[in-house]
N, C-alpha and C positions, 0 to 999 in steps of 0.2 A: 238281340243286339243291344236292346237298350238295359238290358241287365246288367251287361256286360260291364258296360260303361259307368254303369251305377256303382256297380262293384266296386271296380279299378279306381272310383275317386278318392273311398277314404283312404286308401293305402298310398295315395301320392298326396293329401293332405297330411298324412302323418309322419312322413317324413321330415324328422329334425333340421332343423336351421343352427346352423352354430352362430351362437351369440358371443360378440367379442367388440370390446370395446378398444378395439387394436386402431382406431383412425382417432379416437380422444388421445391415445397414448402418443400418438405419433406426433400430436400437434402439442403435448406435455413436453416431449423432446426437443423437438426446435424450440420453444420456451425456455425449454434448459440451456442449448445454447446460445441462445440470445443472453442468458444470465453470463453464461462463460465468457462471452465475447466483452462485453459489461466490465465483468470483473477485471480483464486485461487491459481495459481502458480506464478504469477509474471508476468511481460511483459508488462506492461503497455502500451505502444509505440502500440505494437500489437495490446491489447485489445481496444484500441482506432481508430485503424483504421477499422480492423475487422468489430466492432459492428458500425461502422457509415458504413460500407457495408453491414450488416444485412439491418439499418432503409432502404437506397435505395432500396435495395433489394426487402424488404417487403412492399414501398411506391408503386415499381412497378406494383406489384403483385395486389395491389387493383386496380391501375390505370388502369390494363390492365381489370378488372372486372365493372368500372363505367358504367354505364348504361342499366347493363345487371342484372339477379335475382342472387340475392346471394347466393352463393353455397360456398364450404368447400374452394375453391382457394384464395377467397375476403378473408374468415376465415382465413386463415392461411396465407395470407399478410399479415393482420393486427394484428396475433398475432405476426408475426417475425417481423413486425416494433416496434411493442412495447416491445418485448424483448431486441432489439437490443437499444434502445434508454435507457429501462432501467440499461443497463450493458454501455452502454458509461457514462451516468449518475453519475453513481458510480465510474467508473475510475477516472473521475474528480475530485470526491467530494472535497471539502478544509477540513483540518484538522484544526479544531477548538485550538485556542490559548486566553482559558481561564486565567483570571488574577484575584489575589486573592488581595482586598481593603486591605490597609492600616489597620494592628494592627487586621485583620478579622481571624478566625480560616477555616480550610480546611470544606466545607460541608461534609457532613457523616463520618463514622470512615476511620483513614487513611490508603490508603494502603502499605500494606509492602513494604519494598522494595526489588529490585525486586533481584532474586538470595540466598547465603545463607552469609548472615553479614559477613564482615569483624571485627575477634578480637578486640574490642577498648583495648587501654594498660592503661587507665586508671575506675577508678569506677565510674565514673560520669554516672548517670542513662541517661540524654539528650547530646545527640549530643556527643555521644563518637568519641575521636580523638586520631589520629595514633602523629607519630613522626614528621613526616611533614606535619600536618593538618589531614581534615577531610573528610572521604573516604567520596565520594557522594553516595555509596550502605548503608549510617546506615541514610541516610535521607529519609524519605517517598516519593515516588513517589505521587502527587497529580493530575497527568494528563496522560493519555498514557500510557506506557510502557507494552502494552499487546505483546509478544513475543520477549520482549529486557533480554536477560541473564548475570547475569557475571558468569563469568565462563574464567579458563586459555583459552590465544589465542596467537599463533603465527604469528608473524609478520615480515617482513623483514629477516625470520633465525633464531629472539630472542623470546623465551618463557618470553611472562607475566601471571604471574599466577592473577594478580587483574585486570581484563579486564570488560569494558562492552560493549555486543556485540549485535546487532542490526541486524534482518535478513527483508531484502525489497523482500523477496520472494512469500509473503503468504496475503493474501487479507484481512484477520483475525488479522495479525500482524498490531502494528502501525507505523505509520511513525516518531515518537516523542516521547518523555518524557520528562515532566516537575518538575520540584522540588521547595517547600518552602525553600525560605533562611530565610526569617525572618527577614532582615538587619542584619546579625549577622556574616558576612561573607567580607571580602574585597579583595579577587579575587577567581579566578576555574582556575587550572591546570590541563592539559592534552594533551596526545600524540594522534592523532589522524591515524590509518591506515587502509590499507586493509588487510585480515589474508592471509597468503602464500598458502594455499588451495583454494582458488577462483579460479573463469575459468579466462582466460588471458584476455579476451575482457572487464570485469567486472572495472566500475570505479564510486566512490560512491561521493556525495557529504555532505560533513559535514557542518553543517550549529549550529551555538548557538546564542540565544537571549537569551539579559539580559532584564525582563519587557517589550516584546514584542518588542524589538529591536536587529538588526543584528548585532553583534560585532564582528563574526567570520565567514567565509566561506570558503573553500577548497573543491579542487574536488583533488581525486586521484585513482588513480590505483592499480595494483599488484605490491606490494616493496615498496609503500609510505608512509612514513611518512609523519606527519607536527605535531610539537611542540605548543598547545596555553596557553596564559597565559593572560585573559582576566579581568579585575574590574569589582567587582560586590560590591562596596561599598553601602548602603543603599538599595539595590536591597531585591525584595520582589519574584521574581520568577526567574529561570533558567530552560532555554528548550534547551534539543538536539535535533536535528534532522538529520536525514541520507536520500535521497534519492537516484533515479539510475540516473546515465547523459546520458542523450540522449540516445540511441538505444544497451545499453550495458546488455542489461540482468539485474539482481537481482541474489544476493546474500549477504556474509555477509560485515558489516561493523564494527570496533572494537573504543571504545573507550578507550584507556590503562592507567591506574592506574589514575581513574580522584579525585581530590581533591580539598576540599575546605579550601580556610586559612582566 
């Protein structure tokens, strides 16, 4: 009996164990989407380093698999590498700075612009204008402005109620919005800030191009202003842009009573 037993031990010591690193993988995924969740809220900085520690992550995870049968562990390296690669991907992407030819109409119908119109004080059906020019909210947006509002914002203490405001929070949101002038215009005014409810860390960079050129840039903070008053003589397109500076977070940025004369 006791042979027996002697026997039967190494044949149930030699029975293989599969090895799989299927519970590191598992906890690489919800990493991933804690990056995706990120990415949809803002953080740029983050989601950029994050998701290039996904691609290692899940590069490892096959490496640690080459040579052997593939099993769920190789699987799920190589899906967290390619998650991961595709969400840095997208962090990066460049924001296209489309330009409309000389004398050429917008492709498809245009869109609104964005927010609810500023009164023009006069009856003129095109390009209605205020007292000191022409609010840049009765112009169509022709590029961008998917989550830019006007809407009253306060800034520095001061309520402006003709504000355009700009949130770098949201992955959906754009980074830009571009406008036809038409040559019909020979400069853009505006105040540029951060609104007094931001977090304190928060510091936005305003950026305008007149025809795909930089004619203004500013970074600022909480309580900042900056005054611009840029030419736009024969110019065919106007683009703002706002992003975050360096490792500050997302949130909003205000463009206050911008006009064209």
């Amino acid at each position: 009996m006791r042979t027996d037993i002697d026997a039967a031990t190494p044949a149930q010591t030699a029975a293989p164990r599969p090895a799989r690193l299927l519970p590191q993988g598992v906890g690489v995924i919800a990493d991933v989407a804690a990056v995706a969740a990120l990415l949809a809220g803002g953080g740029r900085p983050i989601v950029l380093a994050a998701s290039a520690g996904a691609v290692l992550a899940g590069g490892y995870l096959v490496v640690r698999r080459l040579g052997q049968p593939v099993d769920r562990s190789a699987l799920v390296g190589l899906a967290v590498a390619v998650a991961g690669a595709a969400i840095f991907g997208y962090a990066v992407r460049p924001t296209p700075q489309a330009t409309t030819p000389a004398g050429a109409a917008p492709t498809g119908a245009a869109a609104p612009a964005t927010g609810t119109p500023v009164a023009a004080t006069t009856g003129a059906a095109s390009s209605p204008v205020v007292a000191a020019g022409t609010w840049l909210f009765d112009l169509p947006a022709v590029d961008g402005g998917n989550g830019w509002e006007q809407r009253a914002e306060t800034v520095d203490g001061k309520r402006y109620d003709h504000s355009l405001v700009a949130s770098t929070c949201s992955a959906t949101d754009d980074e830009s919005e571009s406008f036809n002038l038409g040559k019909r215009f020979a400069a853009f005014r505006a105040t540029v800030g951060v609104p007094d409810d931001v977090q304190d860390s928060f510091r936005a960079r305003f950026t305008v191009l007149v025809d795909g050129e930089v004619v203004f840039r500013r970074d600022l903070g909480l309580g900042g202003t900056a005054a611009l008053d840029v030419p736009v003589t024969g110019a065919l397109r106007l683009t703002l842009r706002v992003d975050n500076v360096g490792l500050s977070g997302c949130d909003d940025a205000a463009w206050i009573e911008p006009r064209l004369r």
